[in-house]
BATOR-616072 format. One line per 4 residues: number of its first residue (from 1); for each residue y, z, x of N, C-alpha, C. Coordinates in steps of 0.001 Angstrom, whole numbers. Last residue first. Example, Ala and Ser with C-alpha at 12.3 -4.5 7.8 and 13.67 -1.06 7.14 Angstrom:
2	-2250/7080/12850/-1060/7140/13670/30/7870/12900 | -5690/7800/13190/-4500/7800/12300/-3300/7800/13200
This chain:
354	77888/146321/119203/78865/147318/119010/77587/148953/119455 | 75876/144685/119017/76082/145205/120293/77120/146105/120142 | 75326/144443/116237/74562/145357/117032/75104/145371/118518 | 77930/143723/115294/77496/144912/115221/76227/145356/115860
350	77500/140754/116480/78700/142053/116660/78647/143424/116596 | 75513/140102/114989/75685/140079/116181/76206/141049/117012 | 76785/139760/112549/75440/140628/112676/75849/140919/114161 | 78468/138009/112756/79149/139561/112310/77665/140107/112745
346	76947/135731/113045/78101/136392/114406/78231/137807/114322 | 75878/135444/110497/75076/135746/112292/76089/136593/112976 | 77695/134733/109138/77126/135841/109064/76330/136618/110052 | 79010/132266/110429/79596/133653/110752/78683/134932/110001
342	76220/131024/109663/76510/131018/110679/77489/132316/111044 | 76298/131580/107002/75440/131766/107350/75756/131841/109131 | 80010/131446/105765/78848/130825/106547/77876/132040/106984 | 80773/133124/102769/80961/133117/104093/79671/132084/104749
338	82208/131759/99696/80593/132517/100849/80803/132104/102007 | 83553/131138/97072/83959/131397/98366/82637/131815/98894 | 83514/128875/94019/83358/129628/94558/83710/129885/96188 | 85882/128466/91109/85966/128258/92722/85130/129397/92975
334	85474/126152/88143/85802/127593/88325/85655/127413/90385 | 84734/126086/84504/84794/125822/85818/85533/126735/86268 | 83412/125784/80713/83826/126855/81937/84295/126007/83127 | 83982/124857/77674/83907/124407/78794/84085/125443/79905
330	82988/125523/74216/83459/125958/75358/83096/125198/76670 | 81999/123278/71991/83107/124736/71790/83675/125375/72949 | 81001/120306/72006/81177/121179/72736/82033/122144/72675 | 81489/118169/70078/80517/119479/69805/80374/120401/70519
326	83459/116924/71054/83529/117852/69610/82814/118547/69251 | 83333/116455/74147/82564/115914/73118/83123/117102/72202 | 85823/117407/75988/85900/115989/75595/84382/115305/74441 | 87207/120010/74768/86156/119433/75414/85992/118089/75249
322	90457/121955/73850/89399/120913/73576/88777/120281/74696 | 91748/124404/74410/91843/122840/75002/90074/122760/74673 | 92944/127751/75126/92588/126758/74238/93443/125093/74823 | 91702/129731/77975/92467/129283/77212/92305/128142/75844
318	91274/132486/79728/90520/131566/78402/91642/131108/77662 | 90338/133164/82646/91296/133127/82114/90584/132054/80719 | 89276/135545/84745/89273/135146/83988/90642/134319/83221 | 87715/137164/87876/88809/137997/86718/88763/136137/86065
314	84163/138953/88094/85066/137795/88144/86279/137655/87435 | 83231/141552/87666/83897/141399/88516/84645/140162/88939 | 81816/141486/85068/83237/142009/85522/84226/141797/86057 | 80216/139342/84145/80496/139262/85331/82043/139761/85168
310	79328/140373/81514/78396/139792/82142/78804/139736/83356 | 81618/141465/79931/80213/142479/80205/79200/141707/81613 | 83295/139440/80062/83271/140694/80707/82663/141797/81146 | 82188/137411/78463/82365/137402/80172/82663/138673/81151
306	82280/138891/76426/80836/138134/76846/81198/138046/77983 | 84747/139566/75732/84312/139750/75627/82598/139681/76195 | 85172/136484/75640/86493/137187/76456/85054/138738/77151 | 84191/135504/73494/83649/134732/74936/83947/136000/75709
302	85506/137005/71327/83658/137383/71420/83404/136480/73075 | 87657/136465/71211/87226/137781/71216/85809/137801/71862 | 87910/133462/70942/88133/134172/72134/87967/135359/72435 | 87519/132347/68446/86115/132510/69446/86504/133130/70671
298	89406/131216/68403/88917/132029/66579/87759/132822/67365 | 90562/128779/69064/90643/130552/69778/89837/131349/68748 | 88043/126842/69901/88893/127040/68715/89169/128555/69180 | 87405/125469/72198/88184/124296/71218/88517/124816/70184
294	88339/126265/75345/88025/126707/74237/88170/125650/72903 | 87796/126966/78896/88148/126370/77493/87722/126484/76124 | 88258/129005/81894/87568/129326/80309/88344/128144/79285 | 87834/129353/84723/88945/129116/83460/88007/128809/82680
290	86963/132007/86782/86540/131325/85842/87764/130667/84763 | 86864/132870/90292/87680/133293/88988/86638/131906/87986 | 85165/133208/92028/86125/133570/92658/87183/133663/91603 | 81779/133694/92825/82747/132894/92295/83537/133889/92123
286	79491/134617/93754/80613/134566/94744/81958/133732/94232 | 77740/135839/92001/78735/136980/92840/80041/136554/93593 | 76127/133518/91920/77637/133846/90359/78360/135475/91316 | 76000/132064/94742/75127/132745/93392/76288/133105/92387
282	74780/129658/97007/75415/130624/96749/74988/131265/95412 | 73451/127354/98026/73007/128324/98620/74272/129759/98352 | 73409/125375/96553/74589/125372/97751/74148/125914/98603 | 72262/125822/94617/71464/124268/95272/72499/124205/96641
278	73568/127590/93163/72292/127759/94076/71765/126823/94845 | 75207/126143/91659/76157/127262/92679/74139/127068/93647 | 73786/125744/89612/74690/124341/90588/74814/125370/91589 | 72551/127612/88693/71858/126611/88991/72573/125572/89804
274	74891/128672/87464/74352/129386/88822/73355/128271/89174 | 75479/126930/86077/76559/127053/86806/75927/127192/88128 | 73743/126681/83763/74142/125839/84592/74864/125926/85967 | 74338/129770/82882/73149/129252/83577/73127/127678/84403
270	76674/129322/81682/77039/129995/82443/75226/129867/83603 | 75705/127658/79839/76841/127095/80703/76716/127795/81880 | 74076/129356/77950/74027/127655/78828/74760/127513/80077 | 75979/131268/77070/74770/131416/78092/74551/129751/78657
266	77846/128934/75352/78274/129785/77206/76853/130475/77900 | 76086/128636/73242/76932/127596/74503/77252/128033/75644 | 75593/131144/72313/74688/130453/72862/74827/129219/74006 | 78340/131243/71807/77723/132261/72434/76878/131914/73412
262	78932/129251/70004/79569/129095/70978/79299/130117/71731 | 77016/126898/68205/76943/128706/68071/77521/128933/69434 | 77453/123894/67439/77365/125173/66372/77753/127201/66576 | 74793/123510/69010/75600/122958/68373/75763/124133/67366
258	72782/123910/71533/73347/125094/70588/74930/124642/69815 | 73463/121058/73748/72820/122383/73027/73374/123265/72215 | 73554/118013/74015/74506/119002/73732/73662/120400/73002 | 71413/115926/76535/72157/116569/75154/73004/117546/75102
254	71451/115436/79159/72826/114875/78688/72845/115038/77431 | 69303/115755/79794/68735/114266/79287/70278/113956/78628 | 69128/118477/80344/68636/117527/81814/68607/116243/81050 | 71703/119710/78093/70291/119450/79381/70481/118368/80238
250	74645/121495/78100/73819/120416/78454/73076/120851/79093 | 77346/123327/77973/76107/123714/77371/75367/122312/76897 | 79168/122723/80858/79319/123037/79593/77604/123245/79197 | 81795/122496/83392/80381/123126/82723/80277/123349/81550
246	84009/121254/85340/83967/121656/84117/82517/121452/83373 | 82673/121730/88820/83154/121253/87667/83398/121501/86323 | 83349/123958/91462/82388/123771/89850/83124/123252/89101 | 83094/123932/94728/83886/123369/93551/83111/123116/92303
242	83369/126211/97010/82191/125821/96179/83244/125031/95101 | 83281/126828/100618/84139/127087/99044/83282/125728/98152 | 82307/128630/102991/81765/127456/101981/82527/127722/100771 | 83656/129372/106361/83676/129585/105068/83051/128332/104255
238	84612/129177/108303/83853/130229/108657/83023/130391/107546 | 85677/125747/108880/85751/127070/109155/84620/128024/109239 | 84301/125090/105625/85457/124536/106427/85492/125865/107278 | 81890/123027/103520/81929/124337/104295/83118/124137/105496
234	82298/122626/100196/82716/121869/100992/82284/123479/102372 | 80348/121240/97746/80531/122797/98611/81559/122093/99561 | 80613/120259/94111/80863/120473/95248/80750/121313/96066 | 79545/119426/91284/79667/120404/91804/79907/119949/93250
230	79167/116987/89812/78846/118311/89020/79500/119836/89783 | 81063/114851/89537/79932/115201/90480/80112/116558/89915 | 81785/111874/87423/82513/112832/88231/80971/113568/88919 | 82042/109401/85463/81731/109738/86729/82521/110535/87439
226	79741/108351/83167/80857/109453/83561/80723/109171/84797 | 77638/107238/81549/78238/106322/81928/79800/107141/82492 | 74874/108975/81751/75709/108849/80606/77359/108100/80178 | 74604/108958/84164/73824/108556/83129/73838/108274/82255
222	76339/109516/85670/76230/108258/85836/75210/108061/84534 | 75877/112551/86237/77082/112038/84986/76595/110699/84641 | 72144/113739/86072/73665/112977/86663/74806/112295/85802 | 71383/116263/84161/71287/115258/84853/72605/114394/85530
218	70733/119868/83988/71740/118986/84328/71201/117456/84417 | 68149/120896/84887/69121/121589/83603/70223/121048/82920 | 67152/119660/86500/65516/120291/85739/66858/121093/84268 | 69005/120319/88728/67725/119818/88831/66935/120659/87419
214	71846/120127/89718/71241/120847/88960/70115/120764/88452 | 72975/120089/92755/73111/119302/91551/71954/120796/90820 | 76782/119212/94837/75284/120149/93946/74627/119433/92822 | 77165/117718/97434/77041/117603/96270/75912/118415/95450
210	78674/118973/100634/77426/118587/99624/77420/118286/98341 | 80104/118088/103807/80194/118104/102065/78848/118001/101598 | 80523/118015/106151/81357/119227/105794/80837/119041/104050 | 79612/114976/106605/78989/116668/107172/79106/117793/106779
206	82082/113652/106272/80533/113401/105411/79990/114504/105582 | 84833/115795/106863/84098/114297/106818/83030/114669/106190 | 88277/117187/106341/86782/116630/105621/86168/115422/106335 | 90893/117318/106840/89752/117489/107918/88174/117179/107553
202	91839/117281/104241/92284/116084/105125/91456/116471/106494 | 91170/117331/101503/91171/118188/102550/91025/117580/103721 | 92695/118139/98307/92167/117100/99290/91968/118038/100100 | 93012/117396/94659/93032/118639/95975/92114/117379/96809
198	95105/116570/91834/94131/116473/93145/94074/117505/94276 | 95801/116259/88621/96105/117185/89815/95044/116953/90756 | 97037/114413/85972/96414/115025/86985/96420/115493/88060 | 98101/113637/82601/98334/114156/83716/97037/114522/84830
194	98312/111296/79980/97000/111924/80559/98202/112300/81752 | 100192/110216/78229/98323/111015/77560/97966/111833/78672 | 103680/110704/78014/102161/111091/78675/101268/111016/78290 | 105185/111315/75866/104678/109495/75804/103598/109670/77272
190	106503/113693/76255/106105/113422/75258/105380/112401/75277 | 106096/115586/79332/106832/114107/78751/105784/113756/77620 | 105040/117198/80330/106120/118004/79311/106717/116769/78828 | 101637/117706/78911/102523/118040/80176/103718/117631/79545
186	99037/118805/77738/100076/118671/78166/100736/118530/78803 | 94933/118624/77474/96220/119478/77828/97376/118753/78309 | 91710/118726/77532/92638/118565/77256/94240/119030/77569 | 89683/117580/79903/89746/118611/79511/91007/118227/78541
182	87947/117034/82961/88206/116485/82362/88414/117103/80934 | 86853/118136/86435/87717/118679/84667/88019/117508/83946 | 84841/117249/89229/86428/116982/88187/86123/118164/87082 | 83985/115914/92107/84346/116992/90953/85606/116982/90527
178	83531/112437/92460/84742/113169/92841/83961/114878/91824 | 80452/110586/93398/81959/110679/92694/82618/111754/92992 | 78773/108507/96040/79475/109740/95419/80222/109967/94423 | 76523/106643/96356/77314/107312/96885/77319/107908/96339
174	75502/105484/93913/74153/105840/95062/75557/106372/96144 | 77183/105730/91845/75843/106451/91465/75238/106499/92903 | 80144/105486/94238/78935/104737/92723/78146/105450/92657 | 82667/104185/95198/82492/105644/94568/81895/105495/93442
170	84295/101715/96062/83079/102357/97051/82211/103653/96583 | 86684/101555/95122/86668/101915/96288/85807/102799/97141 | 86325/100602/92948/87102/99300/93285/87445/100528/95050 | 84682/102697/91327/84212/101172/91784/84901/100448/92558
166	87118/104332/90887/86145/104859/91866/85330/103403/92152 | 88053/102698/89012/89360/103352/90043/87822/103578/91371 | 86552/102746/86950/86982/101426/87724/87690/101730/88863 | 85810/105487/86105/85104/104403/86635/85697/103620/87226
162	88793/105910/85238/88047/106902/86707/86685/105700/87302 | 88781/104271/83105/89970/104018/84207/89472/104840/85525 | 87034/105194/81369/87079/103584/81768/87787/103548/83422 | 88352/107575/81141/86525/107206/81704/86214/105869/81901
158	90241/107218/79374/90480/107940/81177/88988/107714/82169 | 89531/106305/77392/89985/105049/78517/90609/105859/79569 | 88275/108213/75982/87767/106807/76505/88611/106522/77326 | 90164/110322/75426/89647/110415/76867/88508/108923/77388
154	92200/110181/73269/92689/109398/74922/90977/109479/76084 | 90981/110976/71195/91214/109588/70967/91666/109176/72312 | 90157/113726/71498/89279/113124/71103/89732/111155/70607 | 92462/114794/73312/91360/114070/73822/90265/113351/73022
150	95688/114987/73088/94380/114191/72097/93286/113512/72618 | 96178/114499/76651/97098/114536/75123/95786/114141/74573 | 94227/115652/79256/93815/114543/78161/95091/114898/77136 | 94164/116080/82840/94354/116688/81263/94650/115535/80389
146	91625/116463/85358/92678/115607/84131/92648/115953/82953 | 91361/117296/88688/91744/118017/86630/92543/116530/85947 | 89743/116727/91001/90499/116386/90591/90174/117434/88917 | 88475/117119/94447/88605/117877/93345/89729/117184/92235
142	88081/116012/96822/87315/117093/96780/87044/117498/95142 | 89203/113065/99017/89386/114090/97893/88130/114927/97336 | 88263/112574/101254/89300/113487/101394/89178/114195/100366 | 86375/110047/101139/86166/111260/102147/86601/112005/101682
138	87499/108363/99279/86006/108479/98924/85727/110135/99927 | 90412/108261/100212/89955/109468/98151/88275/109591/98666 | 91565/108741/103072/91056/108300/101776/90323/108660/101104 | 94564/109162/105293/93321/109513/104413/92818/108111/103984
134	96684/108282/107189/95758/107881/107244/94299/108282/106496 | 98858/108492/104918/98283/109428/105975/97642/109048/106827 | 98928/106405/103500/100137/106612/104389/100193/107501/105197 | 96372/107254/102100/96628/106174/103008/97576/106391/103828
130	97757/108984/100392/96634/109343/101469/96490/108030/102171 | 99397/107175/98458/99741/108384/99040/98695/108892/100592 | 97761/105449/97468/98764/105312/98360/99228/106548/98924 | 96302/107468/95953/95583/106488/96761/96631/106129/97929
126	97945/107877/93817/97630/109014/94722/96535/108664/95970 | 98732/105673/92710/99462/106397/93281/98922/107470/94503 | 96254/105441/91493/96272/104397/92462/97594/104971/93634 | 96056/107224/89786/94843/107382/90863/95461/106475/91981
122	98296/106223/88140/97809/107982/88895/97282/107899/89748 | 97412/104136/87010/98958/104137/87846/98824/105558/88958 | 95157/105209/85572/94924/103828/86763/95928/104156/87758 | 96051/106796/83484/95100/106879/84862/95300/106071/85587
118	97918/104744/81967/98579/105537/82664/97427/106170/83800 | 95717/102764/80843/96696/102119/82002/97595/103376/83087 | 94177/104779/79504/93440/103952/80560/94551/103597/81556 | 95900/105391/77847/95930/106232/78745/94840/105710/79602
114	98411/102792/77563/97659/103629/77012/97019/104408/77425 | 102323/102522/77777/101296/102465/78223/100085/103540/77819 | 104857/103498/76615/103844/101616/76429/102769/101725/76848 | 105997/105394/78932/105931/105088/77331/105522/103197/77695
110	105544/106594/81354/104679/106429/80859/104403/105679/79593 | 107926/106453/82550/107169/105929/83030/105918/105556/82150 | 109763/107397/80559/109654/106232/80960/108553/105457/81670 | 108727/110240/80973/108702/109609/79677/108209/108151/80018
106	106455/110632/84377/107766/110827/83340/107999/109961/81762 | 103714/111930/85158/104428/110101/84463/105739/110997/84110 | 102324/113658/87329/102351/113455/86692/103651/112204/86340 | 99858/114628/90184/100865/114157/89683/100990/114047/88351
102	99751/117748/92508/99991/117372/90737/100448/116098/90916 | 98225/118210/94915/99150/117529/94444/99096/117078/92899 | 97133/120415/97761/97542/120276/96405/98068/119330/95665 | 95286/120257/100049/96443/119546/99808/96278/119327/98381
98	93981/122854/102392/93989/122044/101081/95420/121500/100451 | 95761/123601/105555/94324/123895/104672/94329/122620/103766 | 97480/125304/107508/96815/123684/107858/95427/123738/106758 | 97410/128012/107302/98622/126815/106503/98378/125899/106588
94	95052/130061/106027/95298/128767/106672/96817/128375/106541 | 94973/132455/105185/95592/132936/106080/95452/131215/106711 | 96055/131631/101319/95170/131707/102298/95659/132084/103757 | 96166/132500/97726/96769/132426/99172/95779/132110/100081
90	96650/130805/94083/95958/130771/95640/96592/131067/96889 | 97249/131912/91359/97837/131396/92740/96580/131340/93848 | 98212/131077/88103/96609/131675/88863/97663/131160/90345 | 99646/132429/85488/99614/131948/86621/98715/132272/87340
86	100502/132642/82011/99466/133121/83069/99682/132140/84178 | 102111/132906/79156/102023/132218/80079/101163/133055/81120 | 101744/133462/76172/102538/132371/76438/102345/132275/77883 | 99430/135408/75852/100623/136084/76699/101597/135125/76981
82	97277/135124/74370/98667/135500/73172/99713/135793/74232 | 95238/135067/74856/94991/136363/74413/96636/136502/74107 | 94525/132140/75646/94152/132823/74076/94309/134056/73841 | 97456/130191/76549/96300/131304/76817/95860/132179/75878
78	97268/126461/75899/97598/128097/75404/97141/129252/76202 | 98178/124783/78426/97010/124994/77825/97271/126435/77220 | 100173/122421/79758/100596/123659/78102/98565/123248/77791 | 100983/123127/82873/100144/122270/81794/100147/123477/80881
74	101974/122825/86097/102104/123239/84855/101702/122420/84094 | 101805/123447/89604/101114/122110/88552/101759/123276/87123 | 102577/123166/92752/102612/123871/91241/102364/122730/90303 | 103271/123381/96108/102650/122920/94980/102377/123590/93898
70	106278/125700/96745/104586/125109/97241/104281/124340/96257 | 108429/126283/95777/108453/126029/97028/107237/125326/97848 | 108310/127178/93120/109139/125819/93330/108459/125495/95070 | 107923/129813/93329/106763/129273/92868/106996/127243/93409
66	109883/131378/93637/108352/131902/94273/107671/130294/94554 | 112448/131403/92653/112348/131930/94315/111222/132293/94816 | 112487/129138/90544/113386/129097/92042/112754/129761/92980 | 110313/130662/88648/110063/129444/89656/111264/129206/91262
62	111381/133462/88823/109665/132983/89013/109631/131963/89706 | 113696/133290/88217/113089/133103/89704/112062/133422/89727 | 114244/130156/86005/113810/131640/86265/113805/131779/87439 | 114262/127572/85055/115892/128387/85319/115351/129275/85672
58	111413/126605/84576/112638/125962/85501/113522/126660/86185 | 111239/128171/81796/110467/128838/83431/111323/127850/84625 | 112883/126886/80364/113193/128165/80949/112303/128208/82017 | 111687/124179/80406/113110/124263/80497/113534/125730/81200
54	109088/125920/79011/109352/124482/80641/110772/124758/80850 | 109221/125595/76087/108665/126732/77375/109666/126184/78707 | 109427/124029/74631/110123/125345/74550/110206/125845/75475 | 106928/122393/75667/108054/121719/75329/109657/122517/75447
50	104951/123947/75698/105341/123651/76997/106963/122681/76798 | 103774/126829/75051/104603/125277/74327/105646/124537/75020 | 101771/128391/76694/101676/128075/75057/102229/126780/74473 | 101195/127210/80157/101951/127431/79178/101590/127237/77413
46	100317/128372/82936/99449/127264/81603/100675/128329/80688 | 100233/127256/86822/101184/127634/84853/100558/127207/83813 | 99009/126902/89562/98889/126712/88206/99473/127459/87418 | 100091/127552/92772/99976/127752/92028/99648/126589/90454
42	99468/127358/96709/99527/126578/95441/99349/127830/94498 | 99882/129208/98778/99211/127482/99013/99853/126727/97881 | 101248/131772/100255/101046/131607/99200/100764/129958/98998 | 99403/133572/102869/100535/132777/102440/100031/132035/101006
38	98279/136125/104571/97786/135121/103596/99073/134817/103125 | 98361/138839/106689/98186/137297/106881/98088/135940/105913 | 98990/140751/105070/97867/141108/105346/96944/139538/105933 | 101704/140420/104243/101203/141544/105766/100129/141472/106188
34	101242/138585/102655/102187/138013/103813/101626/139072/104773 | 100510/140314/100047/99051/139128/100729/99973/138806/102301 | 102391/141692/99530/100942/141885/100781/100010/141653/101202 | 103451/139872/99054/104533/140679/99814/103126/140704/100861
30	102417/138757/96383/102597/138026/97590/103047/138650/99002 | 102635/141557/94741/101167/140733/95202/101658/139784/96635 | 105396/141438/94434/105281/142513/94414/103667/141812/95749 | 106038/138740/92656/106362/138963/93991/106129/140163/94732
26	104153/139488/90560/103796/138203/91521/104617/138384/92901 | 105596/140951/89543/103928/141528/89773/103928/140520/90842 | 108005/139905/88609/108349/141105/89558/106877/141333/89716 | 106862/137629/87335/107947/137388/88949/108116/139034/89186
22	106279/138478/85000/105930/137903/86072/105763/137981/87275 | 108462/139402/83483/107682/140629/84166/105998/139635/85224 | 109561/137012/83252/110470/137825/84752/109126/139188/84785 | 108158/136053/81901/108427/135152/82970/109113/136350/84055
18	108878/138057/79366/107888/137682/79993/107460/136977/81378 | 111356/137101/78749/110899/138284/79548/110041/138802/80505 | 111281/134694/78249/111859/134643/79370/111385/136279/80069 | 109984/135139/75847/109479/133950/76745/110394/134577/78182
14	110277/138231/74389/110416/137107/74468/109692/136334/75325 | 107228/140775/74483/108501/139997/74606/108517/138945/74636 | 104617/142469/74985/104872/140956/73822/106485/140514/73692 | 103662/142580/78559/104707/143265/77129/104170/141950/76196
10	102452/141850/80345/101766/142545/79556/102179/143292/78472 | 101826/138392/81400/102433/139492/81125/101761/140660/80545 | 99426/137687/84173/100035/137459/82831/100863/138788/82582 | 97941/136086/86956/98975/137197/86820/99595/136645/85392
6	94882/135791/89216/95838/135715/87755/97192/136873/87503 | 94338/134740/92164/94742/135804/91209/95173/135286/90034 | 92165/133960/95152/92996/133793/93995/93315/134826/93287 | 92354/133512/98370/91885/134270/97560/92414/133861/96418
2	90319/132293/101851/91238/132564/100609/90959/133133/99398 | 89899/133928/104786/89296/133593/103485/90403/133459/102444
């Protein structure tokens, strides 16, 4: 089974200090995830200023001697409780598992171009890429994040550019679209709008996948001319890992609820969720962490707060990044894990002839 973690500092030191009281928790955690069979897959960095930032976490052995070695994505999404940086990792006892891949534009690459044209270059990149495998995006891919520079002026033409990208290969309202994030956030070339990160799973076929939906709370993105999929299960193995899209406080007709009162937004949300998670056949016990967006930290006491009373046991991360509607104050998503019904049998099994 795989697992995730967060790991933030817990002094208020410099930037670099911070990065090393990192790297001594993180390498401390990985030691016994290795004894206890689990290898380290992928990590995420959400950095305060990624401009300041980046250069040093580069030179650290956070990154040289942990993090450089597997897939890593970094994106300057603040973390609202003030620690400049948090890392979520994923281990698993697979090494033949999920295929991580950030991409992102360099200056050059990206300068002239608007963020419709820079998606396009992304998706299409990462198209070639799985081909040369023998993949492809409509089967393989599972999961995409796109981070928006100034989402309230880049994210039209990332929704132009996901539409046309998914039309020009079979990925429509009566098929499928992808779970996604669509969200704001950085990356370290100034003339970037948009960065993204894909997960694949190169043993995936049609069988292994469901699409959740949310019946009666949710309606379909396509409705509202989006196209991503609310929710994913994929079941691999022994195991159903659950992909929750970025959730927010919507009905069934694609309004925006509780305009205004970002409390009321997250009960929403957080009811959407389990309503997606249930159409899997799972429940809010089995989610596995929550990222938390925010469009104003002014509100991170009271979510931080709210999530903690409500699901302890899920660990958290809240950061600031704008929602792609302005009226939306908080966005959740997030990974769930549930064992198959099937290995639940087995274990039954086991124990009674034990």
């Amino acid at each position: 089974m795989e697992k995730y973690e967060f790991f933030r500092p817990m002094s208020n030191g410099d930037f670099s200090r911070r990065v090393e009281e990192v790297y001594v928790c993180l390498t401390e955690y990985l030691a016994t995830e290795l004894s206890e069979g689990r290898h380290l897959q992928y990590a995420k960095v959400f950095l305060s200023d990624i401009q300041n930032q980046e250069p040093v976490f580069k030179s650290s052995d956070l990154y040289k001697k942990v993090l450089s070695a597997k897939p890593l994505t970094i994106i300057e999404q603040p973390p609202a409780d003030g620690s400049k940086i948090t890392v979520l990792v994923k281990t698993s006892s697979s090494l033949a598992d999920f295929v991580f891949s950030p991409m992102r534009l360099s200056a050059d690459e990206a300068r002239g171009l608007d963020s419709y044209a820079q998606t396009k270059l992304m998706f299409e990149r990462y198209v070639h890429s799985m081909e040369a495998h023998g993949l492809d995006m409509r089967t393989h891919l599972l999961r995409t994040w796109i981070y928006v520079r100034d989402i309230d002026v880049n994210y039209a033409g990332v929704v132009k550019a996901r539409n046309d990208v998914f039309a020009e290969h079979g990925l429509t309202a009566d098929t499928h679209f992808i779970a996604s994030t669509g969200i704001e956030g950085c990356s370290y070339a100034t003339d970037a709008a948009v960065a993204i990160d894909f997960l694949s799973y190169p043993r995936a076929d049609e069988h292994d996948v469901k699409f959740l939906q949310a019946h009666g709370f949710m309606n379909p993105t396509a409705e509202y001319g989006v196209a991503f999929e609310r929710g994913t299960r994929l079941t691999h193995g022994d195991a159903d890992t659950f992909f929750v899209s970025g959730t927010a406080s919507i009905d069934d007709k694609g309004n925006v609820l509780h305009i205004g009162d970002v409390l009321r937004q997250t009960t929403r949300l957080l009811k959407n969720i389990s309503v997606l998670l249930a159409d899997g056949g799972a429940c809010m016990n089995d989610m596995r962490y929550f990222i938390v967006y925010l469009r104003d930290t002014a509100d991170y006491a009271a979510v931080d707060t709210m999530l903690s009373q409500l699901w302890p046991s899920v660990p958290h991360i809240i950061v600031k990044a704008k929602v792609c509607r302005p009226s939306w104050l908080i966005e959740i998503e997030g990974i769930a894990t549930r064992r198959t019904a099937q290995s639940a049998v087995s274990d039954s099994a086991e124990v009674l002839s034990a």
